[in-house]
N, C-alpha and C positions, 0 to 999 in steps of 0.2 A: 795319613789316614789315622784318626783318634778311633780307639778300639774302647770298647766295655772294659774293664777288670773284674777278674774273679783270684777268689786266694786257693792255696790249695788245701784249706779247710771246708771254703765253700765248697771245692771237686770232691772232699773226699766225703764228705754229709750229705750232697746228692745222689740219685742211682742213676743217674743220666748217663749213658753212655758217650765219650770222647770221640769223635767220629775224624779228629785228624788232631796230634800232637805235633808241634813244631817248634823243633829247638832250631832256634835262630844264635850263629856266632859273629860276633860282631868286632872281636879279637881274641887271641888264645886263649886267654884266663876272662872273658866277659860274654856268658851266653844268656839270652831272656828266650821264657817262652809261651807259644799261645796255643791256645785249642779253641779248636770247634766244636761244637755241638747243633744240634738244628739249622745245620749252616750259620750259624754265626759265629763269629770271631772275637775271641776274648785275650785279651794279652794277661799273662799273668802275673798279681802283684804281693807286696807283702802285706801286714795287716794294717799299713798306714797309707795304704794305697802307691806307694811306689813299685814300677815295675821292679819283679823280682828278679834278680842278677845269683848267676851262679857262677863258678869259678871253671866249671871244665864239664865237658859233658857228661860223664861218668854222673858228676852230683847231680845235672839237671836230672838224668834218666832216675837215680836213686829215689830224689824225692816225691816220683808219680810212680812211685813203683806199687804196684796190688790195686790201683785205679783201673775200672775198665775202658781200654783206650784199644782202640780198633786197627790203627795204624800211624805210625810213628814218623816224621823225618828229621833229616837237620840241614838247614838249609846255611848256605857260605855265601857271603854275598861280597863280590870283590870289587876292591876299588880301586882298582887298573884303569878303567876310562879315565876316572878322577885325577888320578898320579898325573896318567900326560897331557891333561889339560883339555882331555876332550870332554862332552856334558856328560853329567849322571844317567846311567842305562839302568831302565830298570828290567829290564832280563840280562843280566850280568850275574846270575848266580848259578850256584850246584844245589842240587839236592840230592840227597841220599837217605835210604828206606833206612832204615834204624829201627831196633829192639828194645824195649822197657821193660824189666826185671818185672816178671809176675808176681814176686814179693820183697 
């Protein structure tokens, strides 16, 4: 699924409220992440349009920190079916509610 991108320049020069932040990890030190707004889905990128890669979540949550975001997760997507040879599942993941620094 090819998503829109927005930077978090665009987020933060908006008044649009964040209707679902989601840090997605993809390995221990590589998390990206997207938000919603109007139900649509934007992966977020940097100012050359690649998706933006954080290094641990701590940073993802810092750098959307004082943005108004409504509710937060982080989603783990495991690749355990993959390992043993069985096909990609796509509900194979966790989520969990997560907090973003109000400043």
């Amino acid at each position: 699924m090819d998503l829109a991108m927005v930077t978090i320049e665009e987020l933060s020069e908006s008044s649009q409220e964040i209707s679902l932040l989601r840090v997605r990890s993809f390995d221990p030190s590589i998390y990206l992440v997207e938000v919603e707004i109007d139900d649509t889905c934007y992966r977020v990128a940097d100012k050359a349009g690649e998706p933006l890669r954080f290094r641990g979540l701590t940073a993802a949550k810092r750098a959307f920190a004082g943005l108004p975001i409504k509710d937060a997760v982080l989603v783990h997507e495991s690749a355990y079916d993959e390992m043993v040879g069985l096909p990609v599942s796509e509900g194979n993941h966790m989520e969990v509610r997560i907090s973003v620094p109000a400043e």
